[in-house]
C-alpha positions in Angstrom: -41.1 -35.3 -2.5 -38.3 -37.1 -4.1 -37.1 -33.4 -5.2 -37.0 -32.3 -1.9 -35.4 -35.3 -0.5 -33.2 -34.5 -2.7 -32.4 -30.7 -2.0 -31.8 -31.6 1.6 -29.5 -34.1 0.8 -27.5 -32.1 -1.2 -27.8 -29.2 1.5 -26.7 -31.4 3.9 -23.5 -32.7 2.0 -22.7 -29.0 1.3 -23.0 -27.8 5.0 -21.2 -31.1 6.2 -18.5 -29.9 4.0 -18.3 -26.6 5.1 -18.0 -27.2 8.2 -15.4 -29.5 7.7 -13.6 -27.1 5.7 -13.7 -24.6 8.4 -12.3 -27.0 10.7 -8.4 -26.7 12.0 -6.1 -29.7 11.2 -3.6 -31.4 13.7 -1.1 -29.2 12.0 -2.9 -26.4 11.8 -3.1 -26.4 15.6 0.6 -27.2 16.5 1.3 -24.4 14.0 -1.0 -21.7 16.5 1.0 -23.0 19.4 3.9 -22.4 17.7 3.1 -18.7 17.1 2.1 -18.4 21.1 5.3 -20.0 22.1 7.3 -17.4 19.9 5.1 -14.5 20.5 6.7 -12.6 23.4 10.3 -12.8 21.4 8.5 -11.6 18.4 7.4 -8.4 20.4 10.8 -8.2 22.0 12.5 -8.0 17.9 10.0 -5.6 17.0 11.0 -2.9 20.2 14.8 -3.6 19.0 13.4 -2.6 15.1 11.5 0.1 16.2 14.6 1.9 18.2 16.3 2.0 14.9 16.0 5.0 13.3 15.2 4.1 9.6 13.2 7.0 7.8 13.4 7.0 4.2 16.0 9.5 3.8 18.3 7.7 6.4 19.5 5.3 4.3 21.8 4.1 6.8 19.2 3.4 9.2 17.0 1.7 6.3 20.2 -0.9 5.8 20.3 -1.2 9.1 16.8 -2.6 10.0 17.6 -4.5 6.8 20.6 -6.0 8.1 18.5 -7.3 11.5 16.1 -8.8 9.6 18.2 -10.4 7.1 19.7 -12.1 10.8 16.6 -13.6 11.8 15.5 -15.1 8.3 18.7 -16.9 7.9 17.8 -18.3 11.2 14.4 -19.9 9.6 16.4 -21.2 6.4 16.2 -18.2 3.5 18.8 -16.9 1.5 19.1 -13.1 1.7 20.2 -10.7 -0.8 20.7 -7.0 -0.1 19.7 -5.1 -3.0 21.4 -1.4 -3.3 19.6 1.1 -5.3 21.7 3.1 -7.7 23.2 7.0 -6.5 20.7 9.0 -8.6 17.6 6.3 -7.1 19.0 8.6 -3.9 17.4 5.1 -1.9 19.1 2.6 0.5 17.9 -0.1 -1.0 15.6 -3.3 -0.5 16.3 -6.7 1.3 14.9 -10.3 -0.4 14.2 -13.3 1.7 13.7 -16.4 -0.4 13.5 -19.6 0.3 13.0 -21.9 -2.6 13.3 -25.7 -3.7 13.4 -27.8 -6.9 9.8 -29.3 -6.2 7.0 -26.8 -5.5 3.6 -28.4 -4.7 2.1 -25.4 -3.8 1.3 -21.7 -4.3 4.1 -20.1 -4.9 3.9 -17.1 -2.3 5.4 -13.3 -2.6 5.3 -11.6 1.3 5.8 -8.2 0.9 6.9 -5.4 3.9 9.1 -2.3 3.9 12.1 -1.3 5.9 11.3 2.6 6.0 9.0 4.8 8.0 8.1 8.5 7.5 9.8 9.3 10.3 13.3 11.0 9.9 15.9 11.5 11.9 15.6 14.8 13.2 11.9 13.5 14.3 11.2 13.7 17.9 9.6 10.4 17.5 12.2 8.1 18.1 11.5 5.1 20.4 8.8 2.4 21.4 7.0 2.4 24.6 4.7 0.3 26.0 1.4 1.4 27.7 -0.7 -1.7 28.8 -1.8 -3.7 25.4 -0.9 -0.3 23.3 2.3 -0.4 21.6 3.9 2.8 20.8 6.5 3.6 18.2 7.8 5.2 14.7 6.6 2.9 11.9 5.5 0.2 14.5 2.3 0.0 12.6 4.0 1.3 9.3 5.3 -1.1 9.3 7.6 -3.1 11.2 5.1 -4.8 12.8 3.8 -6.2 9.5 7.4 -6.9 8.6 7.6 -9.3 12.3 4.5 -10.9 11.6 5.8 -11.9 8.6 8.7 -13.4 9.6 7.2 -15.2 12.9 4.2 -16.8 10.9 6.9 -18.1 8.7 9.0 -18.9 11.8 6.6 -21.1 13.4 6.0 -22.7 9.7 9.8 -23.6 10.0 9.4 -24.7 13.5 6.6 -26.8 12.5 8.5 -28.6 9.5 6.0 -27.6 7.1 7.8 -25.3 4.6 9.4 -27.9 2.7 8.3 -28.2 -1.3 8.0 -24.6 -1.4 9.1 -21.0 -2.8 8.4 -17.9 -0.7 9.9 -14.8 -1.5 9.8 -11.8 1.5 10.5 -8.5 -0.3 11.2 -5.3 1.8 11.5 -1.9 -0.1 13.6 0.5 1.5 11.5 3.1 0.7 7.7 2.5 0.4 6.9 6.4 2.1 8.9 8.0 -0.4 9.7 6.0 -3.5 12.7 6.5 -5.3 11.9 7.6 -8.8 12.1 6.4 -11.4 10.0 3.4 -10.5 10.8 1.5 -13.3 14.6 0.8 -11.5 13.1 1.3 -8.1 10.2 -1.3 -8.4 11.9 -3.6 -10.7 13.0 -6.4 -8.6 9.6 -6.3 -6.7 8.1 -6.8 -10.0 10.8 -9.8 -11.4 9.4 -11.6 -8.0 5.8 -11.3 -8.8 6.5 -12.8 -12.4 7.8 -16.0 -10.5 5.1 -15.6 -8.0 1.4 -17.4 -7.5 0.0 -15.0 -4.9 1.9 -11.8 -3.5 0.5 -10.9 0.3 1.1 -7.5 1.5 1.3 -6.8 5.7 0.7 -2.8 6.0 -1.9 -2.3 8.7 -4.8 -4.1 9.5 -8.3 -2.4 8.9 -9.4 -4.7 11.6 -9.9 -8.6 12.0 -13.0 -8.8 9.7 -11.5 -7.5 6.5 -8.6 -7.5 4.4 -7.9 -5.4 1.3 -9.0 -6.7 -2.3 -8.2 -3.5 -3.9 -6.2 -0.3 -3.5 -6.4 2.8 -5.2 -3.6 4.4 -7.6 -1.4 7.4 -6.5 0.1 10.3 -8.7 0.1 13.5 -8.9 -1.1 16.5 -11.7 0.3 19.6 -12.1 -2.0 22.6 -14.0 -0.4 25.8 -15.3 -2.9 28.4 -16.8 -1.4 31.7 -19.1 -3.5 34.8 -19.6 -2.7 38.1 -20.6 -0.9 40.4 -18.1 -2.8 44.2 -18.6 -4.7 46.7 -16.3 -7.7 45.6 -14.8 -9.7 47.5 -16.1 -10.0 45.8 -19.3 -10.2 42.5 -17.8 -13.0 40.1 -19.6 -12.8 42.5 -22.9 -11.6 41.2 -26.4 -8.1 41.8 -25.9 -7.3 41.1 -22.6 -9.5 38.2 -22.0 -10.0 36.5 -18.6 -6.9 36.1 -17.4 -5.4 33.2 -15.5 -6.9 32.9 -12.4 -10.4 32.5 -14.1 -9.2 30.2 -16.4 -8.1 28.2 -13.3 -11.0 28.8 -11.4 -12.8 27.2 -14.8 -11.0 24.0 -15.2 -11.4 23.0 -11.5 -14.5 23.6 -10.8 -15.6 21.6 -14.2 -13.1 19.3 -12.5 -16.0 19.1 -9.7 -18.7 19.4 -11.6 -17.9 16.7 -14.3 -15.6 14.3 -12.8 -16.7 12.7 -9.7 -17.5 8.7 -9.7 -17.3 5.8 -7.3 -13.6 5.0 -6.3 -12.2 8.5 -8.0 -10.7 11.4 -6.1 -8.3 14.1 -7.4 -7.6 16.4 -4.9 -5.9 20.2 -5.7 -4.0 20.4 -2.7 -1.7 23.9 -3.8 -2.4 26.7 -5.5 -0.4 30.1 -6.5 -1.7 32.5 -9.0 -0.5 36.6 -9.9 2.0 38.6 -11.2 4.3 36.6 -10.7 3.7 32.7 -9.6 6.5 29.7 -9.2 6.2 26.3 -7.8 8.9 24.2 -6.6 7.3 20.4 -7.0 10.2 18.5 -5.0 9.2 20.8 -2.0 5.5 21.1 -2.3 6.0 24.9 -1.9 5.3 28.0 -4.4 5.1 31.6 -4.2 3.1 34.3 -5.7 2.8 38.1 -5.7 0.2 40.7 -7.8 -1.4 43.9 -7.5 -5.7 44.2 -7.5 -5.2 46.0 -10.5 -3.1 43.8 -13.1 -5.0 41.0 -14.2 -2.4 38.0 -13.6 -0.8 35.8 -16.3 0.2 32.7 -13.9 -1.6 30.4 -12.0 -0.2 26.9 -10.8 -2.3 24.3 -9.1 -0.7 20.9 -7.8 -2.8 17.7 -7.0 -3.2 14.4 -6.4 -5.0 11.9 -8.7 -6.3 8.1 -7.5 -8.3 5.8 -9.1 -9.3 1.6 -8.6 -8.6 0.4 -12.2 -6.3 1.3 -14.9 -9.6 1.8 -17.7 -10.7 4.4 -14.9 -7.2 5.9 -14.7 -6.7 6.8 -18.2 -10.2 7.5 -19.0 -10.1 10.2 -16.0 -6.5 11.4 -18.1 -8.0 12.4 -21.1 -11.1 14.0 -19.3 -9.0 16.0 -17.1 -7.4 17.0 -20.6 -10.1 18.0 -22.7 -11.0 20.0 -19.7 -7.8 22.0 -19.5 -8.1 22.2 -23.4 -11.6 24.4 -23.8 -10.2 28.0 -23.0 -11.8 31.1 -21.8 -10.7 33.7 -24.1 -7.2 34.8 -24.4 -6.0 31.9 -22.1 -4.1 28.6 -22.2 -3.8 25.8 -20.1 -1.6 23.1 -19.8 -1.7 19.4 -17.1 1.1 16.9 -16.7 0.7 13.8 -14.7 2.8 11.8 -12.7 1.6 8.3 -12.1 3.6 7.0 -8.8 1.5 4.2 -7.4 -0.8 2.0 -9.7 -4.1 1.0 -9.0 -4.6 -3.2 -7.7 -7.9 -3.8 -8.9 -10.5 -6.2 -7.4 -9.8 -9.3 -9.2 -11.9 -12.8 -8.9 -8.4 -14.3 -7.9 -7.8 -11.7 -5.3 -11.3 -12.4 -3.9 -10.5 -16.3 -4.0 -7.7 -15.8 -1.9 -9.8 -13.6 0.5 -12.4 -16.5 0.9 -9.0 -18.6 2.0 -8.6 -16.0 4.8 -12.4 -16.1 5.3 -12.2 -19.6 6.1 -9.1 -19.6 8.7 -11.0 -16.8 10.5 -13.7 -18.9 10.7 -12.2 -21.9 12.2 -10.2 -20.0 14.8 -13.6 -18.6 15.5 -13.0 -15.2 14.7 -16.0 -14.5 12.5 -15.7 -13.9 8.4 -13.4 -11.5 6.7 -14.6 -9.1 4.4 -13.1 -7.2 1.4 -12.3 -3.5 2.4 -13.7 -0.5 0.9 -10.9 0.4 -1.3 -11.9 4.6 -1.2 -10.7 4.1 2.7 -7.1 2.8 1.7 -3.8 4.3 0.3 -1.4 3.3 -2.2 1.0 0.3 -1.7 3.4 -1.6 -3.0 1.5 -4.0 -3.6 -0.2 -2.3 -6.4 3.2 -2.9 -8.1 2.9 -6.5 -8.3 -1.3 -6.6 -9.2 -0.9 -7.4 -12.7 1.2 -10.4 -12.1 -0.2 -12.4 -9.3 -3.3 -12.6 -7.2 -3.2 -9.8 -4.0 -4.4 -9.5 -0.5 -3.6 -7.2 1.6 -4.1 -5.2 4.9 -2.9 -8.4 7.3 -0.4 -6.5 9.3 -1.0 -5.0 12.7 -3.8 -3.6 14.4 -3.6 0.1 15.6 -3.9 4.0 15.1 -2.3 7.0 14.4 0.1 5.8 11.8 2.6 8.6 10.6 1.6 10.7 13.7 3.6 11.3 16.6 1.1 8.8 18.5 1.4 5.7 16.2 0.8 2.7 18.2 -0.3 -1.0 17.9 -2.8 -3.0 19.8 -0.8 -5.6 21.4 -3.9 -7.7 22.2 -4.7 -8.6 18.5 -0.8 -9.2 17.7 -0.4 -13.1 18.3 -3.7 -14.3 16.5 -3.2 -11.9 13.6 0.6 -13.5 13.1 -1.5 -17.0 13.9 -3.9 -16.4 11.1 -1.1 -15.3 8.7 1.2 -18.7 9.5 -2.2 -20.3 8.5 -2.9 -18.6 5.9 0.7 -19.0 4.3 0.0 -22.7 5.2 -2.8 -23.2 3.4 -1.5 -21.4 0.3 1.2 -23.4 0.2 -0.3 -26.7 0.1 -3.0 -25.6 -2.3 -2.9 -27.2 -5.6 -1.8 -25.1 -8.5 
């Protein structure tokens, strides 16, 4: 009995402090009001971003939308710095927001956005529109909406008086749909700001108010080139001639299929040219072939795509692919290369502790309990970038379809208490003992 007493008293203590936990503060609640107050100029920025034209490619454009944000965060107290990416990068650049003091009592906090959007400007995509609660636009989703709640979460945090004691860094790449190569120059500032960072946040699109991204996949590309001897066809499969290309290929991918597949990996041959004659032009995604029925063909090229959720899985799906392309059917050869763009963010304990963080705002604003996404759902980002250096959540940007389409739009009705729950989350984050 005294056991049991016990048990309940502990159970009581525990859901006493829950709830407690799950609770808003004072602050908490000015801060909310804040957001509300601010939430109609917030949506007014974000048409003025949207109507500027900043594809990847139009670097001007990038620097532009740059230069307007850069505006508004010297507003809140940060110190900008336009960082220009070399001629060869072929990139605009990327724009840092920091604001930073001697005595840090918290989490030190990494937000990261990007300036560019797939869409170019000889798009016919080209300005936001409003339709009741949808909001329509190029990149409103992806992601200039992200980059707005950002800045009005930390906004009202600045209206509040709460962001003293603290060092936040926003980081916008200039060119997150088509990064400039090679990363190691292109990424390197992102990663010199995760090094000095606690906990990096990333604001691409929302998968919905009940979850939030843990992990995200890597991103890279393979590139398969198979010889065989070029003869009549008639002697095709015989000593001499062998198999020839094309069945080599044919081989290799479907033992690709065969042997490959496991939870979290994909790796996807999206082109394929084969004959005669066979080129491939990578930068352009384009190839061309030509061959007669009867001449057995010496070239075949396949290009894919290759993503997987951890770096062990990564390199141990390398050497597979490898020792696949290596067995021969006779009188072939076979040769990969691999491109790693994007690397894998892997589901860490201390991305899942800042999850339950979220979780627990969500909870007190009484919009149920967040969830870690299924990572086989979600692209690469650059927050992958930054996953070895600091604890990552991501996927707390807008809410919305059809991003990179013609019909990208955001769900206006969602917009305020996402940037609510991101002001509290930074809040919390920030006050949370190291």
């Amino acid at each position: 009995m005294k056991n049991l007493k016990l048990h309940l008293t502990v159970l009581t203590l525990f859901i006493a402090f829950s709830a407690t936990a799950q609770k808003l503060s004072a602050i908490e609640k000015k801060i909310l009001t804040q957001v509300e107050q601010n939430n109609e100029e917030a949506i007014l920025l974000l048409e003025k971003a949207v109507n500027i034209n900043s594809g990847t490619m139009n670097l001007e454009g990038v620097k532009k939308v740059g230069d307007l944000f850069s505006e508004e965060f010297k507003k809140i107290g940060f110190t900008n710095t336009w960082i220009p990416m070399p001629d060869e990068i072929g990139r605009a650049g990327h724009l840092f927001c920091e604001l930073s003091t001697k005595k840090v009592k918290g989490k030190k906090l990494l937000l990261i956005g990007h300036l560019d959007t797939v869409f170019e400007e000889d798009s016919p995509f080209q300005e936001a529109k409003r339709d009741g609660t949808k909001f329509y636009g190029p990149g409103i989703g992806d992601m200039k909406g992200g980059n707005i709640i950002i800045l009005y979460a930390l906004k009202a945090l600045y209206e509040t008086g709460v962001l003293k004691n603290t060092q936040i860094i926003a980081a916008f790449s200039g060119d997150e749909e088509k990064v400039g190569l090679p990363v190691s120059i292109s990424r390197k500032d992102l990663i010199d700001a995760a090094k000095r960072s606690d906990i990096a946040l990333g604001y691409e699109g929302a998968t919905g108010l009940n979850y939030a991204t843990v992990a995200r996949r890597s991103s890279g590309n393979w590139l398969l080139e198979t010889k065989g001897i070029q003869a009549h066809s008639s002697g095709i499969f015989t000593e001499k001639v062998g198999a020839g290309s094309i069945y080599e290929t044919a081989r290799i991918l479907n033992t690709f299929y065969t042997e490959l597949p496991e939870q979290n990996l994909t790796f996807n041959a999206a082109t394929i040219v084969g004959g005669t004659a066979a080129s491939f032009d990578k930068a352009q995604g384009k190839g061309t072939a030509s061959g007669k029925t009867n001449i057995v063909a010496p070239t075949t090229i396949v290009s894919g795509d290759l993503r997987c959720l951890t770096d062990e899985q990564l390199q141990n799906t390398v050497v597979k692919m490898k020792e696949i392309v290596a067995d021969n059917l006779p009188q072939t050869s076979a040769t990969i290369t691999f491109e790693l763009k994007y690397p894998p963010m892997k589901p860490t304990p201390g991305n899942y502790e800042v999850l339950k963080v979220l979780d627990g705002i969500s909870k007190a604003m009484g919009k149920g309990e967040v969830e870690a996404y299924d990572p086989s759902k979600r692209g690469a980002g650059d927050i992958s970038f930054v996953a070895n250096y600091a604890n990552c959540l991501d996927g707390l940007g807008t809410m919305g379809k059809g991003a990179h389409t013609a019909n990208e739009y955001i769900e206006l009705t969602h917009f305020k208490e996402l940037t609510q729950r991101a002001a509290l989350l930074i809040y919390r984050l920030i006050n949370q003992k190291k």
